[in-house]
Every structure is written in structure tokens, then in C-alpha cells.
N, CA, C and O atoms as CSV, one atom per row, in Angstrom:
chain,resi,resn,atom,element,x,y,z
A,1,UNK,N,N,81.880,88.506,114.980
A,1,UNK,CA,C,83.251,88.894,114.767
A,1,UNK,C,C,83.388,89.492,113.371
A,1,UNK,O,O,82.850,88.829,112.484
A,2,UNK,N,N,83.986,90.585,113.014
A,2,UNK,CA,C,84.557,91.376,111.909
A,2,UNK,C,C,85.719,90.936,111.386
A,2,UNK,O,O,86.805,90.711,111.920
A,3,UNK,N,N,85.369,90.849,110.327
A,3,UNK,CA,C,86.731,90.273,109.791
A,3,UNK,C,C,87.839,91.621,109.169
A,3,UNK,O,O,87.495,92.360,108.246
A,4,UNK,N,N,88.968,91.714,109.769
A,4,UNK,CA,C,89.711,92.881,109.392
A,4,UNK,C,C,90.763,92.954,108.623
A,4,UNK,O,O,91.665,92.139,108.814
A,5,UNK,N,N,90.866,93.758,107.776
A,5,UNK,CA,C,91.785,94.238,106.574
A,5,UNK,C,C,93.172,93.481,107.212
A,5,UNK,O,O,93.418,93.410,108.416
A,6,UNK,N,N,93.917,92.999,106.249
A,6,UNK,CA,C,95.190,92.800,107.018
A,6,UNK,C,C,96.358,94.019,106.874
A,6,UNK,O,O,96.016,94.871,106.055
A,7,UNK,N,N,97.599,94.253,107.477
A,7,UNK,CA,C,98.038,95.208,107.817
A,7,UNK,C,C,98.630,95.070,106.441
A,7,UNK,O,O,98.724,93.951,105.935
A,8,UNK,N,N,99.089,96.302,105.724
A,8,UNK,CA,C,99.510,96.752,104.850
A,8,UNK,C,C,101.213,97.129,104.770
A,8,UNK,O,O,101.731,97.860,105.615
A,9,UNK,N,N,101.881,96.604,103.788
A,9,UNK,CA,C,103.327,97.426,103.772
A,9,UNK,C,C,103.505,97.447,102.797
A,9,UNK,O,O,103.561,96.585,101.920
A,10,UNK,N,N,103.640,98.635,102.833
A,10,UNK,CA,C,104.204,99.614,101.375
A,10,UNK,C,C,105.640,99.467,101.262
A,10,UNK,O,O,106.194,99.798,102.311
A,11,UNK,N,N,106.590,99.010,100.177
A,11,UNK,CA,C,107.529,98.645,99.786
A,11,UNK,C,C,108.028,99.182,98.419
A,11,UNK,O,O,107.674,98.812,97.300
A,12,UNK,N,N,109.224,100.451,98.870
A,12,UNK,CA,C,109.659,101.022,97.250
A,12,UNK,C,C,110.595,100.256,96.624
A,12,UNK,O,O,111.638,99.911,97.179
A,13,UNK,N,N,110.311,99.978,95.558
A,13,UNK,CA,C,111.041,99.328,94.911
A,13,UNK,C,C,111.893,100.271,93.220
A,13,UNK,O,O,111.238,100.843,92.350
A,14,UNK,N,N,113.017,100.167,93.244
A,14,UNK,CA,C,113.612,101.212,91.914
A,14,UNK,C,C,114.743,99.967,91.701
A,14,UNK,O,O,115.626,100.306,90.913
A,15,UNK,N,N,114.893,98.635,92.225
A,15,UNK,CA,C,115.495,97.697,91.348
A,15,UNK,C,C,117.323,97.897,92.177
A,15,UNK,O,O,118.426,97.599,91.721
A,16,UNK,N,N,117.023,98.360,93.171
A,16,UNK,CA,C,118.405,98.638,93.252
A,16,UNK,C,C,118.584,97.773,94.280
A,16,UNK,O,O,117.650,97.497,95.034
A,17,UNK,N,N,120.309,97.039,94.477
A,17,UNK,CA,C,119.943,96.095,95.802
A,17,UNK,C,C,119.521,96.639,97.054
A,17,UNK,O,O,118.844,95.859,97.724
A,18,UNK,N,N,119.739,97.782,97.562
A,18,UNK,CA,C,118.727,98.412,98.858
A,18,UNK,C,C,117.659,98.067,98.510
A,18,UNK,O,O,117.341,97.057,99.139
A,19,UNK,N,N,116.901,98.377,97.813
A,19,UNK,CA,C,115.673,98.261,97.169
A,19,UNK,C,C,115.068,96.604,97.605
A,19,UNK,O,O,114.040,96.325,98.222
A,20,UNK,N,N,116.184,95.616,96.998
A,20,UNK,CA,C,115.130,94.636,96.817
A,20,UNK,C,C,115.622,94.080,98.482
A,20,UNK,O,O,114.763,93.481,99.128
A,21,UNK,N,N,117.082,94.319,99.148
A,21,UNK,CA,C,117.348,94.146,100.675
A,21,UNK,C,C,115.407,94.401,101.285
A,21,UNK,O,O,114.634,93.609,101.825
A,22,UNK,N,N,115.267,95.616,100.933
A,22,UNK,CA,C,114.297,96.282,101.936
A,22,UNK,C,C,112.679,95.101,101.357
A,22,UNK,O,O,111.744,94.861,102.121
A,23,UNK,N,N,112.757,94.654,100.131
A,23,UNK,CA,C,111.933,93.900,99.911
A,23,UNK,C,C,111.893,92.345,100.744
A,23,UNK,O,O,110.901,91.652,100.971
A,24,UNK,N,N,113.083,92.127,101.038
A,24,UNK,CA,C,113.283,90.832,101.326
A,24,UNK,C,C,112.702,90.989,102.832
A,24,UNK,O,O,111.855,90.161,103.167
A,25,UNK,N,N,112.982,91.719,103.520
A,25,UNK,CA,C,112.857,92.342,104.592
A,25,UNK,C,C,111.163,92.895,104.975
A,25,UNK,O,O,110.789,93.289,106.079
A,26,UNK,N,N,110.599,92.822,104.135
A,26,UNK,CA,C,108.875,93.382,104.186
A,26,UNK,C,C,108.198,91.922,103.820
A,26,UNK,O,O,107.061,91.494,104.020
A,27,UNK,N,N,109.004,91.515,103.391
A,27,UNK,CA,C,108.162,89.705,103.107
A,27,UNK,C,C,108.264,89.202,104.524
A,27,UNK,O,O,107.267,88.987,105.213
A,28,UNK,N,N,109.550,89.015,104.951
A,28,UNK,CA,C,109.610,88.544,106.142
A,28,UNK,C,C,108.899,88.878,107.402
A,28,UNK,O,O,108.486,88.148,108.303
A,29,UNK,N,N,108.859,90.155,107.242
A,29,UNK,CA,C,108.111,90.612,108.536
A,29,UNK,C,C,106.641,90.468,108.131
A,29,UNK,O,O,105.917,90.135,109.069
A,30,UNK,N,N,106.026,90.644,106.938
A,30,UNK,CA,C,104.897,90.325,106.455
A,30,UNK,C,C,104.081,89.067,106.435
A,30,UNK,O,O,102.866,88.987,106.256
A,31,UNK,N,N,105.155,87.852,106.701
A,31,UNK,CA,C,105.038,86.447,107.086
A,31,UNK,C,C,104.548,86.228,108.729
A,31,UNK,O,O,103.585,85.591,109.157
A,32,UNK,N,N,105.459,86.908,109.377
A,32,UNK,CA,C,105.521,87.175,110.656
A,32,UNK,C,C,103.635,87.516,111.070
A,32,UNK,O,O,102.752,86.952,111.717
A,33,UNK,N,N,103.781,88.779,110.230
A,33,UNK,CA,C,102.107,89.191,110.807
A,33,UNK,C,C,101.071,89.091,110.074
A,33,UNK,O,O,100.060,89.699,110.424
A,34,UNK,N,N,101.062,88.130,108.621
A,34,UNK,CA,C,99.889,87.476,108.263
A,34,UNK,C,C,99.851,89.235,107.759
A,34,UNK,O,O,99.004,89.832,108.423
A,35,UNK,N,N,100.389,89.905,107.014
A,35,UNK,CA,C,100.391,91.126,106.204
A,35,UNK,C,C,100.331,91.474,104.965
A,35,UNK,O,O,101.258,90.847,104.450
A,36,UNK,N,N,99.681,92.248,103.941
A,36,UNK,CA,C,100.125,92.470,102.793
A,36,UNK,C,C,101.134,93.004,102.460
A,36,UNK,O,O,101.467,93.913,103.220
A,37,UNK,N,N,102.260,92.696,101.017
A,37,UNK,CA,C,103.542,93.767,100.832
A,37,UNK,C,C,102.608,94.284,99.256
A,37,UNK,O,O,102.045,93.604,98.398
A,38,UNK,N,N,102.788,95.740,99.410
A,38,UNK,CA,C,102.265,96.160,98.150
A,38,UNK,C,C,104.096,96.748,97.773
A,38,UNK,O,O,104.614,97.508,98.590
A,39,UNK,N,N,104.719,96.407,96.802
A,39,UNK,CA,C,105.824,96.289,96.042
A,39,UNK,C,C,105.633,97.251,95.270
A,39,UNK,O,O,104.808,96.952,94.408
A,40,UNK,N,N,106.149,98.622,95.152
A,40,UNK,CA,C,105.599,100.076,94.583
A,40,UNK,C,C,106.442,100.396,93.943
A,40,UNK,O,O,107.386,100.850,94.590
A,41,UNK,N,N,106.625,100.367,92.410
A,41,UNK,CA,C,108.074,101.189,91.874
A,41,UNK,C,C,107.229,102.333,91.237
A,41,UNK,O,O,106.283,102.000,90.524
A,42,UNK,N,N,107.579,104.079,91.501
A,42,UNK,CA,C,107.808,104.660,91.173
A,42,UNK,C,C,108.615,105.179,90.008
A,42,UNK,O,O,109.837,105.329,90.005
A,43,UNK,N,N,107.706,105.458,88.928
A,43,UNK,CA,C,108.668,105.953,87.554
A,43,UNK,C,C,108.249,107.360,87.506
A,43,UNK,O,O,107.375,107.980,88.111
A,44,UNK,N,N,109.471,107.825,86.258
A,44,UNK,CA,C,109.452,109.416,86.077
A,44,UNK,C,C,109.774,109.157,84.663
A,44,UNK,O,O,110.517,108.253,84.280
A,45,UNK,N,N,109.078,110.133,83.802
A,45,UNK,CA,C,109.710,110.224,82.234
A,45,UNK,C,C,110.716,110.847,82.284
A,45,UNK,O,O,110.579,112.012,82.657
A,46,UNK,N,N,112.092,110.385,81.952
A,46,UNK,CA,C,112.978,111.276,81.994
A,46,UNK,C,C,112.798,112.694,81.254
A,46,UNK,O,O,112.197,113.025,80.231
A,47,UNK,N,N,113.713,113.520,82.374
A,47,UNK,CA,C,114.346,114.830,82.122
A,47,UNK,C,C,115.641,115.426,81.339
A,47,UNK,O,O,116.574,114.652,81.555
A,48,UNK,N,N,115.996,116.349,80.632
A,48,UNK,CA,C,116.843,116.700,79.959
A,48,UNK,C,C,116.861,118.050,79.883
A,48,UNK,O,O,116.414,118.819,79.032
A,49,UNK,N,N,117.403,118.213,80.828
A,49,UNK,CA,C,117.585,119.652,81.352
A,49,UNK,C,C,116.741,119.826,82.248
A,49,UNK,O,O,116.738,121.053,82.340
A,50,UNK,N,N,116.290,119.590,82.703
A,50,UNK,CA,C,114.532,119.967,83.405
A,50,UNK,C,C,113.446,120.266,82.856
A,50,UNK,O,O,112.409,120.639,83.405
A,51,UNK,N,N,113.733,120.054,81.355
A,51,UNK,CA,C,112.349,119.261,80.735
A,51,UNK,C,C,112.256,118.208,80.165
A,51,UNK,O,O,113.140,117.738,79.448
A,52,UNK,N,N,110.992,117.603,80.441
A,52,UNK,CA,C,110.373,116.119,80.011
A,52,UNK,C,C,110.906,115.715,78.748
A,52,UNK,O,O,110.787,116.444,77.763
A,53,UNK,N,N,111.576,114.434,78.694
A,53,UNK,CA,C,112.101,114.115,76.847
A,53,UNK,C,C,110.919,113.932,75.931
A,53,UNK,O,O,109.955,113.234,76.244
A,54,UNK,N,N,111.011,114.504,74.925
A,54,UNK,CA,C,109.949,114.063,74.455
A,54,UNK,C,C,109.691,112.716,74.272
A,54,UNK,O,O,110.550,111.840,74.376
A,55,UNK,N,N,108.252,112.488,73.938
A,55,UNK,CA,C,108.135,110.984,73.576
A,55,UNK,C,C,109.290,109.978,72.579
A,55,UNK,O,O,109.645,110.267,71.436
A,56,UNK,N,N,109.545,109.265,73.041
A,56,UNK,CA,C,110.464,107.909,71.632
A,56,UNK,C,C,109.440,107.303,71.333
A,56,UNK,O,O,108.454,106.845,71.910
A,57,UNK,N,N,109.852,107.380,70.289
A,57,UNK,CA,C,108.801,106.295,69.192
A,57,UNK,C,C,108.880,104.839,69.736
A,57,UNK,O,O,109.977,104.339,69.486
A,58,UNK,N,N,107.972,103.957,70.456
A,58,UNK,CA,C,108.217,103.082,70.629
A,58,UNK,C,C,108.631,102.723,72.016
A,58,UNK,O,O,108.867,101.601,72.464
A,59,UNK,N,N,108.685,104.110,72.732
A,59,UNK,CA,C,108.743,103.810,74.177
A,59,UNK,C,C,107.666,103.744,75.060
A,59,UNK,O,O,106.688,104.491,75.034
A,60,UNK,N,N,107.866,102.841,75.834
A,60,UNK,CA,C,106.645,102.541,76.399
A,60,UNK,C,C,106.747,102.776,78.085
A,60,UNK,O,O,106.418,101.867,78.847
A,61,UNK,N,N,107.083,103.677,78.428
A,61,UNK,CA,C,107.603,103.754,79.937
A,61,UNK,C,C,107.142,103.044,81.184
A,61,UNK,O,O,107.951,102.733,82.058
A,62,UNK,N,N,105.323,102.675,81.320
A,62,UNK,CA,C,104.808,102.271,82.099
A,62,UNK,C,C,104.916,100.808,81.781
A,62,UNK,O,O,104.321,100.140,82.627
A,63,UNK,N,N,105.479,100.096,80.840
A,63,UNK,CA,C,105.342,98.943,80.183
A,63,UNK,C,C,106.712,98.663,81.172
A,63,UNK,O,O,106.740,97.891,82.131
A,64,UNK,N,N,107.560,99.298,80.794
A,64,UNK,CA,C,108.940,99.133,80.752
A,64,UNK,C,C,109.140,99.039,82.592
A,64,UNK,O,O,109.986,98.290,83.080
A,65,UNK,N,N,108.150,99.991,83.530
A,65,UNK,CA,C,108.561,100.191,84.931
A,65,UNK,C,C,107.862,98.896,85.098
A,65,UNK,O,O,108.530,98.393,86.002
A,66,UNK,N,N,107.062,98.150,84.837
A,66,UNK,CA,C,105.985,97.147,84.974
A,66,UNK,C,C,107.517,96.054,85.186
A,66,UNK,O,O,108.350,95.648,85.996
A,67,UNK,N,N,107.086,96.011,83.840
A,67,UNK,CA,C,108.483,94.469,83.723
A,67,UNK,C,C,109.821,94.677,84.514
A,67,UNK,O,O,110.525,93.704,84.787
A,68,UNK,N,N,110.181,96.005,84.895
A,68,UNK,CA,C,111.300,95.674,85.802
A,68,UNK,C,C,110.984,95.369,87.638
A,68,UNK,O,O,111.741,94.797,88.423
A,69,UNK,N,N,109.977,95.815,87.846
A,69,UNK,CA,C,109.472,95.473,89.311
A,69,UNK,C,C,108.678,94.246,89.103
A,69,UNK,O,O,108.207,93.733,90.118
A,70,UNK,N,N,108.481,93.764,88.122
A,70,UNK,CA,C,108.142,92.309,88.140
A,70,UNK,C,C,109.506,91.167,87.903
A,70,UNK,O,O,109.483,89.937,87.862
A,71,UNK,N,N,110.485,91.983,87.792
A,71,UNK,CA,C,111.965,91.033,87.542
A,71,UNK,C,C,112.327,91.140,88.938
A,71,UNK,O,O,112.830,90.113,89.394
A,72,UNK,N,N,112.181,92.297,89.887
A,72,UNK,CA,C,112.976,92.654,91.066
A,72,UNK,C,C,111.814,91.679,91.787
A,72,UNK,O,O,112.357,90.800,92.455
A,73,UNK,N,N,111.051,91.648,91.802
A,73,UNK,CA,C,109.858,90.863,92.807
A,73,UNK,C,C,110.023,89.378,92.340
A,73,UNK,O,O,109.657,88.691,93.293
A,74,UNK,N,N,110.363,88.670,91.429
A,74,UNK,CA,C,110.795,87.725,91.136
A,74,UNK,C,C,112.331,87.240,91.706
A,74,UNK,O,O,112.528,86.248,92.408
A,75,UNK,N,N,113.069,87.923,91.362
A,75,UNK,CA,C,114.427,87.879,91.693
A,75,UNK,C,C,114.448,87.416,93.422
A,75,UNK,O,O,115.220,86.514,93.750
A,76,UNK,N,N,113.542,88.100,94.512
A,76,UNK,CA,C,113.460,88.058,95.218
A,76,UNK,C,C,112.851,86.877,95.866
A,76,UNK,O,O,113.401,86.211,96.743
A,77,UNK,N,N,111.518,86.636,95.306
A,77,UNK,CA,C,110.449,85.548,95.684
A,77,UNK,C,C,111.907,83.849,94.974
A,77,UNK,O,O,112.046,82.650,95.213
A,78,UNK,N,N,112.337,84.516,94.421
A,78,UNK,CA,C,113.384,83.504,94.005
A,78,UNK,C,C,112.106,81.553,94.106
A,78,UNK,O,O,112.310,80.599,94.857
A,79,UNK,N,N,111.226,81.672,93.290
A,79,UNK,CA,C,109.955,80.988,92.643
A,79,UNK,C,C,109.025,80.298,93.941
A,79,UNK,O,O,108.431,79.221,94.008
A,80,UNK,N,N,109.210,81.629,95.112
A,80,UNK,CA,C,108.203,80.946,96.579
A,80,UNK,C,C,106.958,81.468,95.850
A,80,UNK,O,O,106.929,82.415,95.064
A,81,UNK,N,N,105.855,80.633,96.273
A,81,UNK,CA,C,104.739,80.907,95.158
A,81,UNK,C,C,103.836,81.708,96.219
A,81,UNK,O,O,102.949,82.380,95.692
A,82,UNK,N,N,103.926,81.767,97.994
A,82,UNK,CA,C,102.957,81.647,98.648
A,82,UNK,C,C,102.929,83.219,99.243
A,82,UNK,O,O,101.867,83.668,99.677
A,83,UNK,N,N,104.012,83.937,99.242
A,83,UNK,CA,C,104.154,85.155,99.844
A,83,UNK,C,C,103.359,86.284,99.000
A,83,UNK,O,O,103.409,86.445,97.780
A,84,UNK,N,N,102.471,87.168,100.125
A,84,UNK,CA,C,101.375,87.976,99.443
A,84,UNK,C,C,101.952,89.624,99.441
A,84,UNK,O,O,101.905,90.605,100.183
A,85,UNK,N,N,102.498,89.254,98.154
A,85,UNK,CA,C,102.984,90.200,97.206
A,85,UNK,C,C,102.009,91.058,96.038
A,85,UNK,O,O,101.516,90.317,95.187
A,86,UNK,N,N,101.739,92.273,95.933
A,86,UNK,CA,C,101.178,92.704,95.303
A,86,UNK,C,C,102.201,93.704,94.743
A,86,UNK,O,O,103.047,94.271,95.435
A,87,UNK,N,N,102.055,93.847,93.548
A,87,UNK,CA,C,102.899,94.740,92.383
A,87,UNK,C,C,102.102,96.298,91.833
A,87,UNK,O,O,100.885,96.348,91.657
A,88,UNK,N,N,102.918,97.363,91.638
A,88,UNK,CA,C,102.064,98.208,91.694
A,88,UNK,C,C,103.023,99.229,91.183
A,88,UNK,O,O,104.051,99.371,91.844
A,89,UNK,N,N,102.787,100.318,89.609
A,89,UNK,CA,C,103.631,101.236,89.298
A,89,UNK,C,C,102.718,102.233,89.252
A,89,UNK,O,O,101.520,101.980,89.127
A,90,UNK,N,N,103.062,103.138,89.321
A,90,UNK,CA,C,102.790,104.779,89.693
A,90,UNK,C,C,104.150,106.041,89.063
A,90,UNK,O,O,105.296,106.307,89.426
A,91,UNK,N,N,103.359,106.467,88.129
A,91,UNK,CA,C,103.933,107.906,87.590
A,91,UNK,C,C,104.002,108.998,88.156
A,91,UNK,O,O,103.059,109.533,88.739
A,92,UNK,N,N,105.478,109.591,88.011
A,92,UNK,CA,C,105.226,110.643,89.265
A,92,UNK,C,C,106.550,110.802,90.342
A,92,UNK,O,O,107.389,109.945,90.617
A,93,UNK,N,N,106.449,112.044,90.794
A,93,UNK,CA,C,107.664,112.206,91.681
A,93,UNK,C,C,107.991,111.267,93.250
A,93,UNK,O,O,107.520,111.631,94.328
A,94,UNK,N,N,108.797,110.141,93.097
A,94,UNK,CA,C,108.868,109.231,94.033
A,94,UNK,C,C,108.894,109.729,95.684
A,94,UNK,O,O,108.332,109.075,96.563
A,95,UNK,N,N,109.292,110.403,95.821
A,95,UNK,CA,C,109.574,111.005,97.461
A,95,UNK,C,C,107.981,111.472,97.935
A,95,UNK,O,O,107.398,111.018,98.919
A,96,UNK,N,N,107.471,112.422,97.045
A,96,UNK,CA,C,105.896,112.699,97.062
A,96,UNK,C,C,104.958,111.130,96.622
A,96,UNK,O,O,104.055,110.815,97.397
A,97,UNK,N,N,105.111,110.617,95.924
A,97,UNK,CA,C,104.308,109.099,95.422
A,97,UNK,C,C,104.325,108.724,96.963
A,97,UNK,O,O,103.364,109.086,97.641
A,98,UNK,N,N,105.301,108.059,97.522
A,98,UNK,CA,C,105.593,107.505,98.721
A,98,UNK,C,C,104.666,108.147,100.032
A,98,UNK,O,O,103.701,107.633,100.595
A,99,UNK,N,N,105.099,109.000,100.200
A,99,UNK,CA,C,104.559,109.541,100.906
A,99,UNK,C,C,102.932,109.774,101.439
A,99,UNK,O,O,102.210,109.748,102.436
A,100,UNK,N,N,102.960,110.096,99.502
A,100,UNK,CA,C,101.053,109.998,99.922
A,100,UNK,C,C,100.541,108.603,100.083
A,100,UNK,O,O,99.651,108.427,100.916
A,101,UNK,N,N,101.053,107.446,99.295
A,101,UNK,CA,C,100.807,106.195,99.537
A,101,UNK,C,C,100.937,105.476,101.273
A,101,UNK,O,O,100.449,104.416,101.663
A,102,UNK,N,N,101.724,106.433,102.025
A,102,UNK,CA,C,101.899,106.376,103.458
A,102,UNK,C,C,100.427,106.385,104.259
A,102,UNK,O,O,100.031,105.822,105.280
A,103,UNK,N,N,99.818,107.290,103.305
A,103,UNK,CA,C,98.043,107.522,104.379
A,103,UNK,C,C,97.929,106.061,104.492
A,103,UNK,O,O,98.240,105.595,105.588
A,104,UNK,N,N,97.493,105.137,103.452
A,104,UNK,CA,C,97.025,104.255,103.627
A,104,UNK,C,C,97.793,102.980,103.832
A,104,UNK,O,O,97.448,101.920,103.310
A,105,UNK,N,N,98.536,103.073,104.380
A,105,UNK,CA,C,100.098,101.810,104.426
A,105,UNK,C,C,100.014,102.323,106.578
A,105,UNK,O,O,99.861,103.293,107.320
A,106,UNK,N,N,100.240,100.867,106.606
A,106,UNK,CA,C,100.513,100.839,108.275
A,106,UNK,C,C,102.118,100.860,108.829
A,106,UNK,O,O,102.625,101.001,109.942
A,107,UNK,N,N,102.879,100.552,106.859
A,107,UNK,CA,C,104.598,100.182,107.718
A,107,UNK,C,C,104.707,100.713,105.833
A,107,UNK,O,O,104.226,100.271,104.789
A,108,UNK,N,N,105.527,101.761,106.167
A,108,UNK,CA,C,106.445,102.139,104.653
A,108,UNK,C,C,107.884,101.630,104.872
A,108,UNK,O,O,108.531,101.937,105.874
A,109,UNK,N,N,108.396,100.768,103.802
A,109,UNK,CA,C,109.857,100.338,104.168
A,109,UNK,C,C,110.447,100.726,103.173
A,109,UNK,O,O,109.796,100.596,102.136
A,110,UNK,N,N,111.662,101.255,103.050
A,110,UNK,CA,C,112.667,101.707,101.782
A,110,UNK,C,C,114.088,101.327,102.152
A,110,UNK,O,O,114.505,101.051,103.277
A,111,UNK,N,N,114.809,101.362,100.924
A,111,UNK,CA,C,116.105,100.767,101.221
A,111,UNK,C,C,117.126,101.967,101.817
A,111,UNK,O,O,117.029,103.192,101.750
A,112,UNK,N,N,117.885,101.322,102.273
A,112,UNK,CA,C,118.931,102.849,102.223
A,112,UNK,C,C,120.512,102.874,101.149
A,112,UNK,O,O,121.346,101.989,100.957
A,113,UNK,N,N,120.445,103.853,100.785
A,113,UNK,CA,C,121.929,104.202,100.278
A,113,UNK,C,C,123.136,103.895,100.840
A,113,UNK,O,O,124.118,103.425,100.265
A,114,UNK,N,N,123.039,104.125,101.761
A,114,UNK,CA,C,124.516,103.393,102.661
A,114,UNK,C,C,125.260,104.876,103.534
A,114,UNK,O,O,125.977,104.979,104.530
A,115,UNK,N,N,124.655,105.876,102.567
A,115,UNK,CA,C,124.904,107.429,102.812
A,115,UNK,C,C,125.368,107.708,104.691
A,115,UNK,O,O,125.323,106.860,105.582
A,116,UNK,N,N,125.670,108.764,104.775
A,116,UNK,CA,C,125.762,109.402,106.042
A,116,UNK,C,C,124.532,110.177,106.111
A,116,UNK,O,O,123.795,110.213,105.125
A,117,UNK,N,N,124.225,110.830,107.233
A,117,UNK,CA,C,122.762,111.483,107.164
A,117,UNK,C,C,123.360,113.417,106.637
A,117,UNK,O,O,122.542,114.335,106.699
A,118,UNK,N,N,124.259,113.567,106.354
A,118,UNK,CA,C,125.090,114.532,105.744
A,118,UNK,C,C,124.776,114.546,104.400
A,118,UNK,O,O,124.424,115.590,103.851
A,119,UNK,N,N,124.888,113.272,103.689
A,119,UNK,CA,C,125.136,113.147,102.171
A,119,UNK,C,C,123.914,112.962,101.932
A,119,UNK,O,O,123.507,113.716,101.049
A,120,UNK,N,N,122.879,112.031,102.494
A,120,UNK,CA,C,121.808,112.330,102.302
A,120,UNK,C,C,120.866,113.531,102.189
A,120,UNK,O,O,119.923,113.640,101.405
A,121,UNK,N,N,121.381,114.625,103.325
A,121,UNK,CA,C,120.762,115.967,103.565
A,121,UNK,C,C,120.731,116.304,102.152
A,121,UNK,O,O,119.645,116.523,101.617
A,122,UNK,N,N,122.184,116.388,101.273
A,122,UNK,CA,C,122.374,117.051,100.367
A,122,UNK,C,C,122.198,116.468,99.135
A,122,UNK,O,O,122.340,117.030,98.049
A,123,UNK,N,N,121.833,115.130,99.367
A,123,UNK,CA,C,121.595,114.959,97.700
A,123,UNK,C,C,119.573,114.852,97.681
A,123,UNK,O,O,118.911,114.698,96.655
A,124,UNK,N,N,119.097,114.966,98.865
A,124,UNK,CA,C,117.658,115.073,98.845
A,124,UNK,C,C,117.253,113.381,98.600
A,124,UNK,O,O,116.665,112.888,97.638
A,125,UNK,N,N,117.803,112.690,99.854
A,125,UNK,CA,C,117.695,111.332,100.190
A,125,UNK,C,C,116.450,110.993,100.013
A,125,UNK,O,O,115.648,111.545,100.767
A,126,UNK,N,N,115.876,109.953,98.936
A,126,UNK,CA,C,114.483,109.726,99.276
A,126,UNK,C,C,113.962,109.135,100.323
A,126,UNK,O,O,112.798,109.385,100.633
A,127,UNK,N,N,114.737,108.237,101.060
A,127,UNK,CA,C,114.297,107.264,102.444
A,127,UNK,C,C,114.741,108.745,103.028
A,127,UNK,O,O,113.628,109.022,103.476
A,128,UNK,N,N,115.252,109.486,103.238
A,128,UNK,CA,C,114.993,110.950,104.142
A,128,UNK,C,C,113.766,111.703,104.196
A,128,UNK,O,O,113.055,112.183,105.078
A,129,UNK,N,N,113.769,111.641,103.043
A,129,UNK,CA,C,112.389,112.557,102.881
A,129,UNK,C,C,111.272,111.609,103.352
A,129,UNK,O,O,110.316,112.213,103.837
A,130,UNK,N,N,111.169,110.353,103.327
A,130,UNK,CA,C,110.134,109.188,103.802
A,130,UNK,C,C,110.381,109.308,105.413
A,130,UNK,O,O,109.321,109.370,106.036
A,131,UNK,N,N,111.127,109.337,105.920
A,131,UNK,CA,C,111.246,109.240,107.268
A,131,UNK,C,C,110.540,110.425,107.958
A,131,UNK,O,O,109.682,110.454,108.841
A,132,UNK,N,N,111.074,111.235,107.383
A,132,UNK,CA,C,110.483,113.022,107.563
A,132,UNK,C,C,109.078,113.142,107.372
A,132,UNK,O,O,108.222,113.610,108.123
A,133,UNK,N,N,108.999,112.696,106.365
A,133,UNK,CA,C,107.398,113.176,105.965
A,133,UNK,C,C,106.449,112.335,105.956
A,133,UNK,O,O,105.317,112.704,105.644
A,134,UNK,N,N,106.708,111.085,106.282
A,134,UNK,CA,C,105.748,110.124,106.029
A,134,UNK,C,C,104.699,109.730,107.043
A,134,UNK,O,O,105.105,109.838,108.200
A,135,UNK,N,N,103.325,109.256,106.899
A,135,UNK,CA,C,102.117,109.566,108.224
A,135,UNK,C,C,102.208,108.333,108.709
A,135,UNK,O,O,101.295,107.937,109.433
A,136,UNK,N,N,103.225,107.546,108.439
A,136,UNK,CA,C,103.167,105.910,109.028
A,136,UNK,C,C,104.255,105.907,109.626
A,136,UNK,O,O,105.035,106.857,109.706
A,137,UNK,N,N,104.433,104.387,110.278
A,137,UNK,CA,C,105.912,104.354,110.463
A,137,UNK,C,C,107.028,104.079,109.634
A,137,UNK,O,O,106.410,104.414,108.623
A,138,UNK,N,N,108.006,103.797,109.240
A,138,UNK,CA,C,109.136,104.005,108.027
A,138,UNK,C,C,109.882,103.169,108.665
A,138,UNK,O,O,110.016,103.313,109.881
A,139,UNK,N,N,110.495,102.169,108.016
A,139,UNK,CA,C,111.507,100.965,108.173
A,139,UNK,C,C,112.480,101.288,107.141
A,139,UNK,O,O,112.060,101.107,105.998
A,140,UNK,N,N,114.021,101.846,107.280
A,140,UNK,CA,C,114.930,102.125,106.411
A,140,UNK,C,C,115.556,101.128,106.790
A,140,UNK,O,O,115.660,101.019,108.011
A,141,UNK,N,N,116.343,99.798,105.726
A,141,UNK,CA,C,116.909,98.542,105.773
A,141,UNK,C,C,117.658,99.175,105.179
A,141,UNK,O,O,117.550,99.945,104.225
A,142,UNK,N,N,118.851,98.661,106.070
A,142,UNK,CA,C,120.346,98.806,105.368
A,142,UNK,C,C,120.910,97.444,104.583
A,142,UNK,O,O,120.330,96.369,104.733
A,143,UNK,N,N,121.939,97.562,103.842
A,143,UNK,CA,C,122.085,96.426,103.501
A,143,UNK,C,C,123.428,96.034,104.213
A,143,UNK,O,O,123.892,94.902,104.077
């Protein structure tokens, strides 16, 4: 007998309550099937105008995305010690991050906005663009 990878779910996390809804929601089902949740926040150096700010003295951006998806994954696990949670930041445009992280994810879950699929069209919904483009299946949790 082979012993096999367990199923994978990719989980975006940006700290927002959709966000951690859709987290609560990938543990659970992840319990269910003896699954990994890889907990993914996506950062971007901010823009100002549509170019990159320059560096701040003292800013540490990947430091900074670290400790807040380790507050949102906490907040959540609310101190369950046993749920297999893995933490994970990535630089870079989130809708594309996601997506490619989809090859290797069996279940991508994201939160939703609450949006109409109208308002989403137009503000360039990221759980839209995940649903659309993504090579897995996509779980959008509403709250």
C-alpha cells in the first residue's frame, strides 16, 4: 500500500472577515477529509499612482504580511492546537498568486464580498477572477 499525499486546500487569506469566514470553513471541511489548509496571504508593495512606493526606512513588508496572517489564523484556531494549518506569504499580484497556486491545490476557497456578480464584474472581483480562472475547484463562502 502507498501512502498518499493528503488533499490540499488552498485558503486566501487578506484578514478580512470573508477572508477568515472562508478560513473557518476550509478547517472544517479539512477535518472532515483528514486534509491540509495551506492559509495564503498575498501581499503587494503598495502603489502610488501606479508606481511602487519607494522603500520606508524601516519597513518591512514581508515581516509585516507574516504577522498579520499569523493574527488572522490565530484569531480563528481561537487556541485549537490540532487543526493542520499551514501559513504561507507570497509577493505579488493576488488574483494571478491564486491562481497559479490552484495547479497544485485540490480545493481553492476564498471569501466573498457580499457583491452582486455586476459589482464584482466591475471592480475586477478577486474570488471572480478565481472562479474563472482557476485549474481546481473554487469554494466562494459567503458570510
Amino acid at each position: 500500500m502507498v501512502d498518499q499525499e493528503p488533499e490540499r486546500i488552498v485558503v486566501a487569506i487578506d484578514g478580512s472577515p470573508p477572508s477568515l469566514d472562508a478560513l473557518r470553513w476550509a478547517i472544517d471541511h479539512a477535518d472532515r477529509l483528514g486534509a491540509v489548509v495551506e492559509a495564503l496571504h498575498v501581499w503587494q508593495i503598495p502603489n502610488e499612482y501606479g508606481v511602487p512606493v519607494p522603500r520606508v526606512p524601516g519597513e518591512n513588508f514581508e515581516g509585516t504580511a507574516k504577522r498579520a496572517l499569523q493574527g488572522s489564523i490565530d484569531e480563528v484556531l481561537a487556541g485549537r492546537t490540532n487543526a493542520p494549518v499551514e501559513a504561507a506569504t507570497l509577493q505579488g499580484y493576488p488574483p494571478k498568486i491564486l491562481v497559479e497556486r490552484s495547479k497544485t491545490a485540490d480545493l481553492l476557497v476564498v471569501g466573498s464580498r457580499g457583491r452582486g456578480a455586476f459589482a464584482g464584474t466591475l471592480l475586477g472581483s478577486v474570488s471572480l477572477h478565481c472562479v474563472t480562472h482557476a485549474e481546481c475547484p473554487v469554494v466562494v463562502v459567503r458570510g
